[in-house]
N, CA, C and O atoms as a GROMACS GRO file, in nm:
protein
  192
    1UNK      N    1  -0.712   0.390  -0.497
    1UNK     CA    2  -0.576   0.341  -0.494
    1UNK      C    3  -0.507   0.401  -0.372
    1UNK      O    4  -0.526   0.518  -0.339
    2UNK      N    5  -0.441   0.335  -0.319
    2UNK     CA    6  -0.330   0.370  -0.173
    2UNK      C    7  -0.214   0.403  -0.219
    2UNK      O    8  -0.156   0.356  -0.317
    3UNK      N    9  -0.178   0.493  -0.139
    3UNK     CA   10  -0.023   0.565  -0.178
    3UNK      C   11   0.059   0.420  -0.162
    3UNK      O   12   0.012   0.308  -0.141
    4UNK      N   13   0.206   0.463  -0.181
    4UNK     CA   14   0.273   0.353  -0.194
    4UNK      C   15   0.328   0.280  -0.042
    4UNK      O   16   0.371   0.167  -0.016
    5UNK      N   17   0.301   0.414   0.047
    5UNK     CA   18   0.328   0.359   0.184
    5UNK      C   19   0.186   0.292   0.282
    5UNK      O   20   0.170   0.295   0.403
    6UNK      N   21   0.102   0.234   0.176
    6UNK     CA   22   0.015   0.185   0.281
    6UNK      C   23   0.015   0.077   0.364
    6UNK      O   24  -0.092   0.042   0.414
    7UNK      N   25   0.145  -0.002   0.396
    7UNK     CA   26   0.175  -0.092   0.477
    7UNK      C   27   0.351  -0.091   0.549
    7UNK      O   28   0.438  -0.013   0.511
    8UNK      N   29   0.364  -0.166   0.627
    8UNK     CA   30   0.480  -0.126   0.697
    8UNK      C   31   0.512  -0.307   0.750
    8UNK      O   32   0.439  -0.405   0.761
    9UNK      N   33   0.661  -0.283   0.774
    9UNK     CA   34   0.653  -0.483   0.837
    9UNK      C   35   0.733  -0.418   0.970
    9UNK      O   36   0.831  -0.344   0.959
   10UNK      N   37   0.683  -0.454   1.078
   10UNK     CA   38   0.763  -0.431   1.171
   10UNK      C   39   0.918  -0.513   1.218
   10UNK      O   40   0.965  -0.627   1.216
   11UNK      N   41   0.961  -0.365   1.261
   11UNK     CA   42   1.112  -0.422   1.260
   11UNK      C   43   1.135  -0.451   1.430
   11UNK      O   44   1.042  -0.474   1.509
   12UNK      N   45   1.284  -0.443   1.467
   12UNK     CA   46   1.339  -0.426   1.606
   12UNK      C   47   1.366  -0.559   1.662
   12UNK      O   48   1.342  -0.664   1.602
   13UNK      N   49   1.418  -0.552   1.779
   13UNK     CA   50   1.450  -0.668   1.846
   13UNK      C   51   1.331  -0.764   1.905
   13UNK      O   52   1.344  -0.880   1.944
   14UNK      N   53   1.220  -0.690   1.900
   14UNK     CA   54   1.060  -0.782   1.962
   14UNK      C   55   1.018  -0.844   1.818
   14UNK      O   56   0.946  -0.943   1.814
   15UNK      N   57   1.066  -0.785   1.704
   15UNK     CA   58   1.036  -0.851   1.589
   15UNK      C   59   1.129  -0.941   1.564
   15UNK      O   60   1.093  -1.048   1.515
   16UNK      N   61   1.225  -0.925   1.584
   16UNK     CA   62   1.354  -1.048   1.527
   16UNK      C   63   1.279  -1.161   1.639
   16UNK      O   64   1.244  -1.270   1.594
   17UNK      N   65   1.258  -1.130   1.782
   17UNK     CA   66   1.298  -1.266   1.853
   17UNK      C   67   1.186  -1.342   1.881
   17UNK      O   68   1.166  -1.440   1.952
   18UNK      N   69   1.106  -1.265   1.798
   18UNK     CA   70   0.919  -1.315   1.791
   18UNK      C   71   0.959  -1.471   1.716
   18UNK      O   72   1.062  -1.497   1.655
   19UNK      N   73   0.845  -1.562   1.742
   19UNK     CA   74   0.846  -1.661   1.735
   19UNK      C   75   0.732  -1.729   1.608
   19UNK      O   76   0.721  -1.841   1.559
   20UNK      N   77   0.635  -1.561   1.582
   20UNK     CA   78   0.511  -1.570   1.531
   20UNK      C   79   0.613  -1.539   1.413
   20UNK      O   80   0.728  -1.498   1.426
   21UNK      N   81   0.542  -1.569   1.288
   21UNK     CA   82   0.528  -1.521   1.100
   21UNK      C   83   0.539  -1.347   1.112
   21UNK      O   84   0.439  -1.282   1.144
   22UNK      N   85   0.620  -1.306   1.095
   22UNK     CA   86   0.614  -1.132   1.024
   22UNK      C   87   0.484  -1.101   0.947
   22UNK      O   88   0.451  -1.181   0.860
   23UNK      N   89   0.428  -1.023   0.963
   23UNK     CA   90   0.328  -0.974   0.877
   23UNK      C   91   0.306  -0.846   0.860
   23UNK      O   92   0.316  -0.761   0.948
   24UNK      N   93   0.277  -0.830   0.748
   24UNK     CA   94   0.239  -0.658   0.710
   24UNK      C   95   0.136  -0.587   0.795
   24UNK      O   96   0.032  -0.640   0.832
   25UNK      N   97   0.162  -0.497   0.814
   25UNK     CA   98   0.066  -0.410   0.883
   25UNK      C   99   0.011  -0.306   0.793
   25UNK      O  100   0.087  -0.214   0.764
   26UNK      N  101  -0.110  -0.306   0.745
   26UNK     CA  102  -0.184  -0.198   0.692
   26UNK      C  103  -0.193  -0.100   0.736
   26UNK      O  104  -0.259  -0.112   0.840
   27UNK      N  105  -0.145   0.070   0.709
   27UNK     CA  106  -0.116   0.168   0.798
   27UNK      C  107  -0.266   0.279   0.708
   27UNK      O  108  -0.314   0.380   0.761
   28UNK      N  109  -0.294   0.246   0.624
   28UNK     CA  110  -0.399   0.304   0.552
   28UNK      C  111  -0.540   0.292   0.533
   28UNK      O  112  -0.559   0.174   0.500
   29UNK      N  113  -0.623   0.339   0.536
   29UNK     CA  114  -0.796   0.314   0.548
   29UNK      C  115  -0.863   0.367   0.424
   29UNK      O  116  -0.967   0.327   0.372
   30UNK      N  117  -0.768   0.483   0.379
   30UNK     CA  118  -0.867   0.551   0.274
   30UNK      C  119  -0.790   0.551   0.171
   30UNK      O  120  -0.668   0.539   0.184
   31UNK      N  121  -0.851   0.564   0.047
   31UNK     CA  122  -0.782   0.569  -0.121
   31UNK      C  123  -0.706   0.711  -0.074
   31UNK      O  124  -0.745   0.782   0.019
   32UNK      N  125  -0.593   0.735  -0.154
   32UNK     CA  126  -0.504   0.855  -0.125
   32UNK      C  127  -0.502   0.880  -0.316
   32UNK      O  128  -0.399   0.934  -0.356
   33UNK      N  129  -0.558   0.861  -0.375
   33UNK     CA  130  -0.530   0.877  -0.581
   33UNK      C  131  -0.655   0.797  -0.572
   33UNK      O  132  -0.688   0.694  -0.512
   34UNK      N  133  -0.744   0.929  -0.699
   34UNK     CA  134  -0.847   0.853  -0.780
   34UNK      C  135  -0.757   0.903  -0.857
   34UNK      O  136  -0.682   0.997  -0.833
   35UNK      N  137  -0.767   0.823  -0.976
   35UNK     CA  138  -0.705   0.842  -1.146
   35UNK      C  139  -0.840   0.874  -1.234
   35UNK      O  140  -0.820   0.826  -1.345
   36UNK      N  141  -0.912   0.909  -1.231
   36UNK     CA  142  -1.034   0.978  -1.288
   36UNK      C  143  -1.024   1.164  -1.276
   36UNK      O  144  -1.054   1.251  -1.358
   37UNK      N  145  -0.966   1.174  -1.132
   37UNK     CA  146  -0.926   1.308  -1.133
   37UNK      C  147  -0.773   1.328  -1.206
   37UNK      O  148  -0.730   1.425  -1.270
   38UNK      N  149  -0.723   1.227  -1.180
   38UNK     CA  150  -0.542   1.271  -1.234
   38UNK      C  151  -0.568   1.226  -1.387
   38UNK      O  152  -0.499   1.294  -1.461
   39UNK      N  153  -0.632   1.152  -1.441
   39UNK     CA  154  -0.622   1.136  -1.578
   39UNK      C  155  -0.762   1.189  -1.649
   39UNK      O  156  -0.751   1.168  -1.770
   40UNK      N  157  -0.831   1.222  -1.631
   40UNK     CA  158  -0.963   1.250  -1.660
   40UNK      C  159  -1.049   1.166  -1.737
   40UNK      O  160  -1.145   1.122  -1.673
   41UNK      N  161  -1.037   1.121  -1.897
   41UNK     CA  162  -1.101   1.054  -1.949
   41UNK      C  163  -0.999   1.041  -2.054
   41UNK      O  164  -1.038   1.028  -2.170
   42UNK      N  165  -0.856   1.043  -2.025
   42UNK     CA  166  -0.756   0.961  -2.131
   42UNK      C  167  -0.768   0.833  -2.129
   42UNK      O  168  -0.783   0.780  -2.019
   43UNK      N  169  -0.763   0.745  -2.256
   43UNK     CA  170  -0.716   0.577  -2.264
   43UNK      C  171  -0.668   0.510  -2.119
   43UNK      O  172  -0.606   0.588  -2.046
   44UNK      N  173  -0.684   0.400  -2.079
   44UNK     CA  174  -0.568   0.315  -1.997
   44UNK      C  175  -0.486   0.271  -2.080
   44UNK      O  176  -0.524   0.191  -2.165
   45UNK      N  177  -0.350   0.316  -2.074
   45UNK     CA  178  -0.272   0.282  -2.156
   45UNK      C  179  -0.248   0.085  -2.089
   45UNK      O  180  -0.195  -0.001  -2.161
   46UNK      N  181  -0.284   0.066  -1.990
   46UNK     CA  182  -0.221  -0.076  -1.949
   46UNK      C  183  -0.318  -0.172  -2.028
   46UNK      O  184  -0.303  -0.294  -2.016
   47UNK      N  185  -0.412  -0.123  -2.105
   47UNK     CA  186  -0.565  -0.188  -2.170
   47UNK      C  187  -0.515  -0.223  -2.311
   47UNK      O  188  -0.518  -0.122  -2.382
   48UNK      N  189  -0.461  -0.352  -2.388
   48UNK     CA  190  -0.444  -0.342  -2.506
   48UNK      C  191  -0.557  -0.332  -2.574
   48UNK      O  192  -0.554  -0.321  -2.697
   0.00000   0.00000   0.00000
């Protein structure tokens, strides 16, 4: 899982007067959270 900042949309005046679609930029490569270490072997609570 990627922290919550793993993408960015560029801003500024080369972005406003761009002519192309805005797109996200992926700023991340590697998982930043396994939940196996942070939860160990509790339930997924999101699992009914």
């Amino acid at each position: 899982y990627r922290s919550c900042f793993y993408r960015c949309i560029p801003t500024g005046k080369s972005a406003i007067d761009s002519q192309e679609p805005i797109q996200l930029i992926f700023t991340e490569t590697e998982k930043t959270f396994d939940p196996k270490t942070v939860y160990g072997d509790a339930p997924n609570p999101t699992k009914l």
